[in-house]
C-alpha positions as CSV (number, residue, x, y, z in Angstrom):
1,X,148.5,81.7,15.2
2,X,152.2,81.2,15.7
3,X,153.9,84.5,14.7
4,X,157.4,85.5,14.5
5,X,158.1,89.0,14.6
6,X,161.4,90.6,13.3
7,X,162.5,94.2,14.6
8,X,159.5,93.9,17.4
9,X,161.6,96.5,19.3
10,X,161.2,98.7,16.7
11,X,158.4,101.6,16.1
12,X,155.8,99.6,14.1
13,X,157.0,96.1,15.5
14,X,155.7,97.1,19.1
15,X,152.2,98.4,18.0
16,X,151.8,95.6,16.0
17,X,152.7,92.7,18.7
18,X,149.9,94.6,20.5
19,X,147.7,94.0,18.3
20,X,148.7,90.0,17.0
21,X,148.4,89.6,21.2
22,X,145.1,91.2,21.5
23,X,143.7,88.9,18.5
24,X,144.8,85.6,20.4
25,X,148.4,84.7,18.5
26,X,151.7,83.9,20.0
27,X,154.0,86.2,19.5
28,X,158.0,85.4,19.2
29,X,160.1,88.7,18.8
30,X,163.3,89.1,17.4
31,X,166.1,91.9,18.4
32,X,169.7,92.1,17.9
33,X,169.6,94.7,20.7
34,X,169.8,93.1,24.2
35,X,168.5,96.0,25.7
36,X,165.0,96.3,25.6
37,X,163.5,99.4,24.4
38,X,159.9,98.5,25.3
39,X,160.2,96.3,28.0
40,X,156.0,95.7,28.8
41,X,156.9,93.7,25.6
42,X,158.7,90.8,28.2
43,X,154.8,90.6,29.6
44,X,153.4,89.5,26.2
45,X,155.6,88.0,24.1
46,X,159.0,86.1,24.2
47,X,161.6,87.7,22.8
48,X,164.8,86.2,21.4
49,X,168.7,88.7,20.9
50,X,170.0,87.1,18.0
51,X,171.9,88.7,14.2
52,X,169.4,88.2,11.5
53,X,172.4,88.8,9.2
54,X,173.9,85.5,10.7
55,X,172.2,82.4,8.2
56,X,172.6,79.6,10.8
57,X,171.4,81.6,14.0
58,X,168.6,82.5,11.8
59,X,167.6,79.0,10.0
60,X,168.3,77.6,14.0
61,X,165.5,80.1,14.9
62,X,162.8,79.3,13.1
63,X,163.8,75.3,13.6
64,X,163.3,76.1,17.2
65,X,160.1,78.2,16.9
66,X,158.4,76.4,14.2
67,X,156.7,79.9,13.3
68,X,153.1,80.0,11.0
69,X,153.7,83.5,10.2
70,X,157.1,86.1,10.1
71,X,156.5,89.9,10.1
72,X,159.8,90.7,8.8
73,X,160.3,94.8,10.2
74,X,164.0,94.7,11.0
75,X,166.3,97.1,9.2
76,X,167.4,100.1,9.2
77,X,164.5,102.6,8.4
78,X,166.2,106.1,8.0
79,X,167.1,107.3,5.2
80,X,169.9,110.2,6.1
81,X,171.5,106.9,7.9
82,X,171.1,105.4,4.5
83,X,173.1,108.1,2.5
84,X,175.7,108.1,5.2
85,X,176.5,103.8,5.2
86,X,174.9,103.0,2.3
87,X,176.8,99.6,2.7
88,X,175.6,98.9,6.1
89,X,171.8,100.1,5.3
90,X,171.9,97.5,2.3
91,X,173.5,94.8,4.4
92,X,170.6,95.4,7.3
93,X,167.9,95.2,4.8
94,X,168.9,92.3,2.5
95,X,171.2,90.2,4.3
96,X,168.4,89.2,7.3
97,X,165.6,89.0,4.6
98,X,167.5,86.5,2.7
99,X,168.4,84.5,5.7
100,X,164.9,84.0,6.5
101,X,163.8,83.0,2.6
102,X,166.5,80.6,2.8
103,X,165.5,79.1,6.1
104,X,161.9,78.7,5.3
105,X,162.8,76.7,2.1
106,X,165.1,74.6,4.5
107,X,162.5,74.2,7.0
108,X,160.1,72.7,4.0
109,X,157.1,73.7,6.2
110,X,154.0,75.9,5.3
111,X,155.4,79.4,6.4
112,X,153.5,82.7,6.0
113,X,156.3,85.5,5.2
114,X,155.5,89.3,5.2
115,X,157.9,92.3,4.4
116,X,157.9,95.4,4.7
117,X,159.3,97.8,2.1
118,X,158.8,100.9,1.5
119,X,156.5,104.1,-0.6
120,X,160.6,105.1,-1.3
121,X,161.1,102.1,-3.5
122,X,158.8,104.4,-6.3
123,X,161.5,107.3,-6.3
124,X,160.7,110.2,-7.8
125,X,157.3,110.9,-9.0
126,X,155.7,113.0,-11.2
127,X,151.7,114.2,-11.1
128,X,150.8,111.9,-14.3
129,X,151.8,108.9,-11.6
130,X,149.4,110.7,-8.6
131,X,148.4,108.2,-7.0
132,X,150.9,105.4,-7.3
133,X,149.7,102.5,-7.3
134,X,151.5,98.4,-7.0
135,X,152.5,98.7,-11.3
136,X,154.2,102.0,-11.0
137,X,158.3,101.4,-11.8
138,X,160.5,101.4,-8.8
139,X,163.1,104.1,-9.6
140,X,164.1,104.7,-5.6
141,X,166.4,108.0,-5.6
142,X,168.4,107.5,-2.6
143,X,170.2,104.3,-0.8
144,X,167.5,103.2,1.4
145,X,164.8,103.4,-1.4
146,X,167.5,101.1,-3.2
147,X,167.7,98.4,-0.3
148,X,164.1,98.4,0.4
149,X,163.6,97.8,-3.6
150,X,166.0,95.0,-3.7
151,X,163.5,93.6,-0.7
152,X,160.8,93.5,-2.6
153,X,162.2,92.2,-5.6
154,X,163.8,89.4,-3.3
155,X,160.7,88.5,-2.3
156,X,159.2,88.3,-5.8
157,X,161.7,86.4,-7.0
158,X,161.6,83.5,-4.8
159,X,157.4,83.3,-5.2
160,X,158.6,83.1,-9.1
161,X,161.1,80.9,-8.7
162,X,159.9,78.2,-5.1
163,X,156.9,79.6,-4.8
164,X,157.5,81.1,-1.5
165,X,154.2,81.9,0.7
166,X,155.6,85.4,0.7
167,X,153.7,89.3,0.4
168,X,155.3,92.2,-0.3
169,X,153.9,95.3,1.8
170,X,154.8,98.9,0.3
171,X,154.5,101.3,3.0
172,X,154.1,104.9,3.1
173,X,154.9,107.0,5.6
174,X,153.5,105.9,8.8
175,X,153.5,108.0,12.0
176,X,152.5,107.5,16.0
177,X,153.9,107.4,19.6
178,X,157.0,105.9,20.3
179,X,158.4,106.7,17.0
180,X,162.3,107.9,16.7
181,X,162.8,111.8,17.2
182,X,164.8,111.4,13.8
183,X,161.7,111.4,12.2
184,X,159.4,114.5,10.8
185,X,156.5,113.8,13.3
186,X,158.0,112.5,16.2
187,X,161.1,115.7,16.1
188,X,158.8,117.9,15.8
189,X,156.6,117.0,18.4
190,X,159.5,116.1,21.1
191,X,160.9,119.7,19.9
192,X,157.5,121.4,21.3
193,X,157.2,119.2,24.4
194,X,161.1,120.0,25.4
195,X,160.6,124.0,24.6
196,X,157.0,123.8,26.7
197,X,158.5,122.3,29.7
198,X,161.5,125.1,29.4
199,X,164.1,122.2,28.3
200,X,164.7,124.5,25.3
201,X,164.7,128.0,23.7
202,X,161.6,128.4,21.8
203,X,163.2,127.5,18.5
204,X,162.0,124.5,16.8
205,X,164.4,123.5,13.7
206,X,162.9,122.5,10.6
207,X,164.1,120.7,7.5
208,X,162.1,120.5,3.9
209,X,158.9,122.2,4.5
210,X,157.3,121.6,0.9
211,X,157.5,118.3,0.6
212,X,154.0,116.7,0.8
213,X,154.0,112.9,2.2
214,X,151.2,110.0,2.8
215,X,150.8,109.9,6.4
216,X,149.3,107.3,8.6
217,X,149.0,106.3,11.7
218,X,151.1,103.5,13.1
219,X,147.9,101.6,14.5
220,X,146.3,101.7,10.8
221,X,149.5,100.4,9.4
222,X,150.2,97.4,11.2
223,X,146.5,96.8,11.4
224,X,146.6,96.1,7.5
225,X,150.0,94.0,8.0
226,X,147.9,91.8,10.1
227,X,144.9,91.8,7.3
228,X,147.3,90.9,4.6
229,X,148.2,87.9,6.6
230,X,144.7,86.9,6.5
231,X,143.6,87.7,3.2
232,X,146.6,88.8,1.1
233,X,147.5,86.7,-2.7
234,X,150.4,85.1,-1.9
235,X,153.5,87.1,-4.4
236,X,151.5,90.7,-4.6
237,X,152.8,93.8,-3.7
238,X,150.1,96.0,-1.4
239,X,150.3,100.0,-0.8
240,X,149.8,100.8,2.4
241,X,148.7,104.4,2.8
242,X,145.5,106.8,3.5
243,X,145.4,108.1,0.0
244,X,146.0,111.2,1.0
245,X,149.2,113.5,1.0
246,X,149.8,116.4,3.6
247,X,152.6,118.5,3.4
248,X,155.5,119.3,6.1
249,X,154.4,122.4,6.2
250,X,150.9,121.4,7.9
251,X,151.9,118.9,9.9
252,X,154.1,121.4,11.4
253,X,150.9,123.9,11.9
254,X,149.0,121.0,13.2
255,X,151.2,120.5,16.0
256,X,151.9,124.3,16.9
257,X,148.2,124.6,16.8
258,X,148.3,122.1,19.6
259,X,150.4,124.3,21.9
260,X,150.2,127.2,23.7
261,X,153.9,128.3,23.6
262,X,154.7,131.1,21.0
263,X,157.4,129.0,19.1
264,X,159.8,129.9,16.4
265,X,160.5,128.3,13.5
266,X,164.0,128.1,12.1
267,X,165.4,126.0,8.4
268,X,168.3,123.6,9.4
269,X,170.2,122.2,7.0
270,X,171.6,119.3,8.4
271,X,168.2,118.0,8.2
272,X,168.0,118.9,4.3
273,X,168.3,115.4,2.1
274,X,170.5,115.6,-1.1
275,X,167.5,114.3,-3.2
276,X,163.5,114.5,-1.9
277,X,160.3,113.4,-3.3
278,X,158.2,116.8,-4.0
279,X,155.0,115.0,-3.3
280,X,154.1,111.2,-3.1
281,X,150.5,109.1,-1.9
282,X,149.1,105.9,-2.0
283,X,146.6,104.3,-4.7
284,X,145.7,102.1,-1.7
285,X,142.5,100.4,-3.4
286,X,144.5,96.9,-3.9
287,X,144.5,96.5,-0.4
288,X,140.8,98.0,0.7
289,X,139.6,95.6,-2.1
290,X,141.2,92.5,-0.7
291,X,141.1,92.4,2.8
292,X,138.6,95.5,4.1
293,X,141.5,97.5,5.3
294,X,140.5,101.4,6.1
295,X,142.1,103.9,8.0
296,X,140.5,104.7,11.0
297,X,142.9,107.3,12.8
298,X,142.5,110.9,11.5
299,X,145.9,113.1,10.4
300,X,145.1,115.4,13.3
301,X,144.0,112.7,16.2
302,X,147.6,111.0,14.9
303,X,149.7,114.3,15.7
304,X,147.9,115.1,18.8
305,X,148.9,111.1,20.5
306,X,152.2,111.6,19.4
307,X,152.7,115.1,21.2
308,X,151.0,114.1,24.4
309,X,153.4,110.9,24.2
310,X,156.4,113.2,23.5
311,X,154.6,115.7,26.6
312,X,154.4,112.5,29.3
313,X,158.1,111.0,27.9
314,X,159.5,114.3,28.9
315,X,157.8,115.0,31.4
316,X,159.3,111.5,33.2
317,X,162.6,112.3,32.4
318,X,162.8,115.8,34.1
């Protein structure tokens, strides 16, 4: 198959042009960034700089590459960014989506569209709602959960109203190696691997501790994007999750569990959010049901890669 993806330089977009390579596809990648943060990616796919957020650079695009199948994973992904440029988060997430709707209609050819949104489209959630499933109301509670909503309501719309080859993935946190030190897993893992090689003072920093989240690993994830190209109803919304919800708290043991240092632990509250989700995990039966999709990495054997890749990263850089 022909695929396009969007963001490949990104966390999930790598692992999952692995995986579309290993399968047999040809793989086209898209980055506004013209450095290369992965560049084995130059040995497997071709990769194209250009501004999603520009309509004719992207309708010229998919002209050119005559795609079967866009992964759409560009945007900006975190969500303190969000809260401080709302506007620019919103115009990352929307702007590029749009493009691309609007050049597959021009196109008039059979294209297979996926994007990605997000478990923070379904806000705040109470226990009555445990697990959420597709029908639960999107009430996101900060500005990313708002762009990543308007995504997937984008993408409905134009299946309701041109009938758009399009599927809506929803998901949940996802974790793995190469993932941003802004995020939970990956910080606190580059923390322990800085302080073990005596980069650091044995203080690791610590946001929201309670806050239990749906974690899986970044191999699992993109394996079910490439399942729901397969098998996915063309229109629906999917979960993408374990099922299961772990809390900050462990995830934090996990990983000091995994090092020999003695390592304190200290609140920081820059890395406090004005509004978080007590506790939120997938109803992720849609998706087992339809294409055969189940996780296969274990919470633990996911925190343990991502330390030993935070362990080698560092220690190449010192």
């Amino acid at each position: 198959m022909r695929a396009l993806v969007t963001g490949i330089t990104g966390f999930a977009g790598g692992h999952l042009t692995q995986i579309l390579v290993e399968r047999g596809d040809e793989v086209f990648g898209v980055s506004r960034q013209h450095d290369w943060s992965q560049p084995h990616l130059r040995q497997i796919a071709t990769l194209v700089t250009i501004d999603l957020r520009d309509p004719d650079a992207t309708r010229q695009l998919l002209s050119r590459l005559q795609p079967e199948v866009v992964y759409h994973l560009a945007g900006q992904a975190f969500v303190p960014e969000a809260w401080a440029n709302p506007w620019g988060t919103m115009e990352n997430n929307i702007r590029p989506q749009l493009n691309l709707i609007e050049a597959i209609l021009k196109l008039r050819k059979p294209i297979r569209l996926l994007i990605v949104t997000s478990n923070e489209i379904y806000g705040q959630i109470n226990q009555a709602q445990l697990p959420v499933n597709e029908e639960t109301p999107l009430r996101p509670h900060n500005p990313y959960g708002v762009s990543k909503a308007a995504q997937d309501l984008l993408a409905l719309q134009f299946y309701l109203s041109h009938h758009i080859d399009v599927l809506r993935a929803r998901a949940f946190n996802h974790i793995g190696p190469r993932q941003s030190p802004f995020f939970v897993a990956s910080s606190f893992a580059k923390q322990i691997a800085e302080i073990e090689h005596g980069l650091s003072q044995p203080v690791l920093r610590v946001g929201n501790l309670e806050a239990q989240r749906d974690f899986t690993d970044v191999v699992d994830v993109v394996r079910a994007y490439a399942l729901l190209v397969e098998h996915g109803q063309a229109g629906e919304a999917y979960n993408i999750g374990t099922g299961r919800a772990h809390s900050i708290q462990s995830l934090l043991d996990t990983l000091l569990s995994l090092s020999d240092h003695q390592i304190q632990v200290e609140p920081d509250p820059q890395r406090m959010r004005p509004s978080d989700n007590p506790i939120i995990y997938a109803d992720n039966r849609k998706l087992c049901t339809q294409t055969g999709w189940q996780p296969t990495l274990a919470f633990e054997e996911s925190l343990k890669r991502i330390l030993n890749y935070w362990r080698d990263k560092v220690r190449t850089q010192t």
